[in-house]
The first five atom37 places (N, CA, C, CB, O) and aatype in JSON, in Angstrom:
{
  "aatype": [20, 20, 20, 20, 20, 20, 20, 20, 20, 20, 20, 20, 20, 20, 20, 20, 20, 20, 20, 20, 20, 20, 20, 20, 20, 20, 20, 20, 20, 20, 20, 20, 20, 20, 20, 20, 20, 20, 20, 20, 20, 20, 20, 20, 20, 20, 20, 20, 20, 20, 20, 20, 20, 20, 20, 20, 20, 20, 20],
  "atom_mask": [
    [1, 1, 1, 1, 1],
    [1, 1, 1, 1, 1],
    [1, 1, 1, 1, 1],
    [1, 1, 1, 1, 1],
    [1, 1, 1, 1, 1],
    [1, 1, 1, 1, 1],
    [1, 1, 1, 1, 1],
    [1, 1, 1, 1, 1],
    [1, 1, 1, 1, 1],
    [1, 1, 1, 1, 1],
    [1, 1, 1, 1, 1],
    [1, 1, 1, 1, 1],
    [1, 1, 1, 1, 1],
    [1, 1, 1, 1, 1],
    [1, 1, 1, 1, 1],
    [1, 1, 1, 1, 1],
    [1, 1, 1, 1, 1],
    [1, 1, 1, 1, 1],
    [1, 1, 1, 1, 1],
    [1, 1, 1, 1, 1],
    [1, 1, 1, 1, 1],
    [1, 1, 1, 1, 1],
    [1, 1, 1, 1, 1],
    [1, 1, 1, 1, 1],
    [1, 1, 1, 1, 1],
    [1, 1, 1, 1, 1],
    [1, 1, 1, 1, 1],
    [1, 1, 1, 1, 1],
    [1, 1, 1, 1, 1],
    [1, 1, 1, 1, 1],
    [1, 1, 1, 1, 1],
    [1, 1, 1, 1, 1],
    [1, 1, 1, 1, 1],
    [1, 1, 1, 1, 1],
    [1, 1, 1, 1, 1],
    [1, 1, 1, 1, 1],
    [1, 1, 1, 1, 1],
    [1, 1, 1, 1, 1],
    [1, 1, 1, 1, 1],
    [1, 1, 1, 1, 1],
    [1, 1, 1, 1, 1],
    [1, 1, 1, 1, 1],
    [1, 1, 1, 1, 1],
    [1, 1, 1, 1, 1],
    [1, 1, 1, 1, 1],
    [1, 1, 1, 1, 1],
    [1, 1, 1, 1, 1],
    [1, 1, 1, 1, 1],
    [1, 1, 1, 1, 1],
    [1, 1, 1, 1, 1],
    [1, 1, 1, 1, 1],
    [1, 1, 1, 1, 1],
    [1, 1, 1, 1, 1],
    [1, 1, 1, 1, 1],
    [1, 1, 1, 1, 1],
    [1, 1, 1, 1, 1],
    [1, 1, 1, 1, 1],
    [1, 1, 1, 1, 1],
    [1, 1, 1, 1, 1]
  ],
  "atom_positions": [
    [[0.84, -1.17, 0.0], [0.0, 0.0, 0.0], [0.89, 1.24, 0.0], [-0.96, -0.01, 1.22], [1.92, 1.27, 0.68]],
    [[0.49, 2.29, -0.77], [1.4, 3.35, -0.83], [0.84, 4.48, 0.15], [1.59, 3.85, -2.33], [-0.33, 4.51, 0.55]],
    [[1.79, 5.38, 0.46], [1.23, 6.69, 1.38], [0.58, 6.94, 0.66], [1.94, 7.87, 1.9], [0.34, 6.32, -0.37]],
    [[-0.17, 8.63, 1.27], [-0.82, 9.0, 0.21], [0.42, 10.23, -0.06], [-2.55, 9.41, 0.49], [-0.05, 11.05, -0.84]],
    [[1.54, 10.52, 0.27], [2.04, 11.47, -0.19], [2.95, 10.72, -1.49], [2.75, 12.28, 0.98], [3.05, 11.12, -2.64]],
    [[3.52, 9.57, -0.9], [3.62, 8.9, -2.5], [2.19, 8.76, -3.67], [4.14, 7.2, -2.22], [2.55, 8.77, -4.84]],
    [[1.12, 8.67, -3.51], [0.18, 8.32, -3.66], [0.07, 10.05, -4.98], [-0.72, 7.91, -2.06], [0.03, 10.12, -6.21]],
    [[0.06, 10.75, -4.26], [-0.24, 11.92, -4.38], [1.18, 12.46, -5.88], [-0.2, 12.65, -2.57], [1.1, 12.79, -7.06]],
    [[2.1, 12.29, -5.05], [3.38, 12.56, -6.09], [3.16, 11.48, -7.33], [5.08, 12.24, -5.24], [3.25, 11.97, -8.45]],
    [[2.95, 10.37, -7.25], [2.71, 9.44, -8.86], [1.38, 9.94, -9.39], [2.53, 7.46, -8.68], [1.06, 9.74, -10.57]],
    [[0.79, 10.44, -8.76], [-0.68, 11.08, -9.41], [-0.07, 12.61, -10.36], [-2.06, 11.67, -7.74], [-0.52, 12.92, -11.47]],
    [[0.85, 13.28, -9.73], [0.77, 14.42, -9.99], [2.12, 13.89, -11.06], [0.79, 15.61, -8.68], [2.27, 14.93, -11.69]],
    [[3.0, 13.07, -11.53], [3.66, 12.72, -12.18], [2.73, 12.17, -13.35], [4.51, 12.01, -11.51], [3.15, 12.14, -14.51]],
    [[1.68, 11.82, -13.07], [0.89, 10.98, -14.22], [0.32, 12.32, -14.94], [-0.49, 9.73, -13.59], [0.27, 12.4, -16.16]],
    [[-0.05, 13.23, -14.19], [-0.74, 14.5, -14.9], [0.34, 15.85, -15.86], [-1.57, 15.33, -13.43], [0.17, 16.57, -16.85]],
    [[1.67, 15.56, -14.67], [2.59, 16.13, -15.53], [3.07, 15.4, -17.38], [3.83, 16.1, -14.46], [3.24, 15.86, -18.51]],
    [[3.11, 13.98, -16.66], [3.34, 13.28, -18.22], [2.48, 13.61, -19.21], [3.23, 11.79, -18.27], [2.83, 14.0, -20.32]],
    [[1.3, 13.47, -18.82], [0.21, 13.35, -20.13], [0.33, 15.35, -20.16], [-2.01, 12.32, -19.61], [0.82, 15.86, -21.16]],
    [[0.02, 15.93, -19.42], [0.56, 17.31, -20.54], [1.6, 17.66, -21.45], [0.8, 18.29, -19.96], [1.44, 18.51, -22.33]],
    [[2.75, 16.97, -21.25], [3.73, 17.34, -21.87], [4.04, 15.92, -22.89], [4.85, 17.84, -20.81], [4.99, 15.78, -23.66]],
    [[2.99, 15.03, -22.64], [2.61, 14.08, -24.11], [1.76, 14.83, -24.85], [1.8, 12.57, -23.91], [1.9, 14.78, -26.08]],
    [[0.8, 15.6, -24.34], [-0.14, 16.3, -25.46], [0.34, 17.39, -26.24], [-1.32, 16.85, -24.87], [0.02, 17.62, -27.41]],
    [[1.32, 18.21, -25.37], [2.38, 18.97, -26.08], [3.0, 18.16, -27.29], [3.5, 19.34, -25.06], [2.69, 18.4, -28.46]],
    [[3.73, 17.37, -26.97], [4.48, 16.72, -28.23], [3.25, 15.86, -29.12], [5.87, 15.51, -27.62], [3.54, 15.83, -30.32]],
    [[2.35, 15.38, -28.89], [1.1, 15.47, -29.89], [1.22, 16.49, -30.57], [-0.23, 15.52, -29.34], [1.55, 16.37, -31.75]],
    [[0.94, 17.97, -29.94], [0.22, 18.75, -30.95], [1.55, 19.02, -31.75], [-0.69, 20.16, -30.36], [1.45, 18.72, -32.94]],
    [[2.67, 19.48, -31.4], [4.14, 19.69, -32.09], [4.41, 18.65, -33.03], [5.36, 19.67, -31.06], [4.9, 19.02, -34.1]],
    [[4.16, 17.31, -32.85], [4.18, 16.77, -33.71], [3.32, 16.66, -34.75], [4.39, 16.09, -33.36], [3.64, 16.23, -35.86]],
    [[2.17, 17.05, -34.39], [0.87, 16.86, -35.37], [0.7, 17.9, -36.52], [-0.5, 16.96, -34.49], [0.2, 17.77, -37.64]],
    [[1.47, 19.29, -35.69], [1.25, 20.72, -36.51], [2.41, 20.83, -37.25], [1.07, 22.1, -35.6], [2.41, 21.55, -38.24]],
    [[3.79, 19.97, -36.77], [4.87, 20.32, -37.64], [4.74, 19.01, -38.78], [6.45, 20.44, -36.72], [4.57, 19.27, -39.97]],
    [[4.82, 18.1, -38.46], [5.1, 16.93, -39.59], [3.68, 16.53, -40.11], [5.93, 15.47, -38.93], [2.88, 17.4, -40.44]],
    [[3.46, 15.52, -40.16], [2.66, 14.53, -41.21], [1.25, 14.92, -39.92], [3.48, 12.29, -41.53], [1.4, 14.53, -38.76]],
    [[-0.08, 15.73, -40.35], [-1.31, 15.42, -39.74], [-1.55, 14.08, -39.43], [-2.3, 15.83, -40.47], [-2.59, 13.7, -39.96]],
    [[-0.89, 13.06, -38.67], [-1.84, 11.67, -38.35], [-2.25, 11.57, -36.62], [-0.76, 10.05, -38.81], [-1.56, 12.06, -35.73]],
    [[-3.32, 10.94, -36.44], [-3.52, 10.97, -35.12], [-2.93, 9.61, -34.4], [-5.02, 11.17, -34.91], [-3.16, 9.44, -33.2]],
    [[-2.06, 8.54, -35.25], [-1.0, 7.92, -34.65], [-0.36, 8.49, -33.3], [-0.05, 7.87, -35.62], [-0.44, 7.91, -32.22]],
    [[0.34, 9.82, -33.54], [0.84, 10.58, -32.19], [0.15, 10.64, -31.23], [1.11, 11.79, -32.26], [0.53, 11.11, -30.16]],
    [[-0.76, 10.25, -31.4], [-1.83, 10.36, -29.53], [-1.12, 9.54, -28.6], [-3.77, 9.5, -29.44], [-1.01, 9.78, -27.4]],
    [[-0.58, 8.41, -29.31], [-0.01, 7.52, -28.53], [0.97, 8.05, -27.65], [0.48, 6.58, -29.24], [1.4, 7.16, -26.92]],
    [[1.45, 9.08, -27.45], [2.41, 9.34, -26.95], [1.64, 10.24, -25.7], [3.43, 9.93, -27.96], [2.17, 10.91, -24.82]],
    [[0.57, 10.06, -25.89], [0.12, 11.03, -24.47], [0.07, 9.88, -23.51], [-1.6, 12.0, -24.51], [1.11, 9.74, -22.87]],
    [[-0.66, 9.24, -23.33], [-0.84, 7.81, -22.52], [0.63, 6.85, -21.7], [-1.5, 6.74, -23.82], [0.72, 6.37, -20.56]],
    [[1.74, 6.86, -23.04], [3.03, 6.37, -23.0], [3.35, 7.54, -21.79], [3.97, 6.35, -24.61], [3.24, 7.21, -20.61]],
    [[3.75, 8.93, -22.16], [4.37, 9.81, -21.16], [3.81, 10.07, -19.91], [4.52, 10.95, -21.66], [4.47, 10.44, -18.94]],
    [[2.32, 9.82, -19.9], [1.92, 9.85, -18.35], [2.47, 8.35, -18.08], [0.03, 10.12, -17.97], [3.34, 8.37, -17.2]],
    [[2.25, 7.31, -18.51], [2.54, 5.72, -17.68], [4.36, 6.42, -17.19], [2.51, 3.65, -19.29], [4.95, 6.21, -16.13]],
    [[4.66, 6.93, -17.92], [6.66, 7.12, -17.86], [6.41, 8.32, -16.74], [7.85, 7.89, -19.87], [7.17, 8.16, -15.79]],
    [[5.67, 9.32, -16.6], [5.76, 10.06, -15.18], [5.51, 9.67, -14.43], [5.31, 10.93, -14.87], [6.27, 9.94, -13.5]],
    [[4.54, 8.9, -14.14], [3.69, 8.06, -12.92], [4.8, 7.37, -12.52], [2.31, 6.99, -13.33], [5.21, 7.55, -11.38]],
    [[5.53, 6.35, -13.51], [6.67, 5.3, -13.33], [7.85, 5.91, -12.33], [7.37, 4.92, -14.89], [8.5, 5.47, -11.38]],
    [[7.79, 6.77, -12.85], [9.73, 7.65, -12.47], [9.12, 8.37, -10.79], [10.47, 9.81, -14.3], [9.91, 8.46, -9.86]],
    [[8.18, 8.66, -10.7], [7.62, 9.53, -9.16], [7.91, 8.02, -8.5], [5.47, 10.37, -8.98], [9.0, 7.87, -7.97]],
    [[6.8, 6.7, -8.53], [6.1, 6.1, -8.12], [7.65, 5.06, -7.7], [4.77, 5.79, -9.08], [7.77, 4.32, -6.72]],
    [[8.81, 5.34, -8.94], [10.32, 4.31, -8.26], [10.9, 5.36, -7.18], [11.94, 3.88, -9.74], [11.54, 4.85, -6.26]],
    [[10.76, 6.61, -7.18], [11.29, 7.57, -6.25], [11.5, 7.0, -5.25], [10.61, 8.62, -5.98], [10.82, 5.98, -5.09]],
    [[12.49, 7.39, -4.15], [12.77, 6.91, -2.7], [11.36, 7.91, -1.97], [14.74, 7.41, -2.03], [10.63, 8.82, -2.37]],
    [[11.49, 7.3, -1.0], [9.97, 8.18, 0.14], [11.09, 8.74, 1.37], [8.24, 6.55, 1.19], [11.96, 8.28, 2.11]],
    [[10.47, 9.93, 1.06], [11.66, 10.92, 2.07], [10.89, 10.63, 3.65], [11.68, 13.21, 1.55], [11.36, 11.13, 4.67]]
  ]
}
């Protein structure tokens, strides 16, 4: 079972990822080829923020 301040930090890592996956969505979408393939990368970068908070040490 996790704290909730770990709890709290992989939440707020999951929300940081997926904004800055939707960023590189739209950068990718507006500079290169229009496909909505790139979505994929919103979902991928929140699982990879959530991941990187959630291995963190607990202070």
């Amino acid at each position: 079972m996790m704290s909730p301040a770990k709890k709290r930090r992989t939440l707020y890592g999951a929300i940081l990822g997926a904004i800055s996956g939707t960023a590189l969505f739209a950068v990718l979408y507006m500079v290169w080829d229009p496909n909505l393939f790139y979505a994929a990368f919103i979902p991928i970068a929140s699982a990879l923020g959530a991941g990187q908070m959630y291995m963190m040490r607990e202070e």
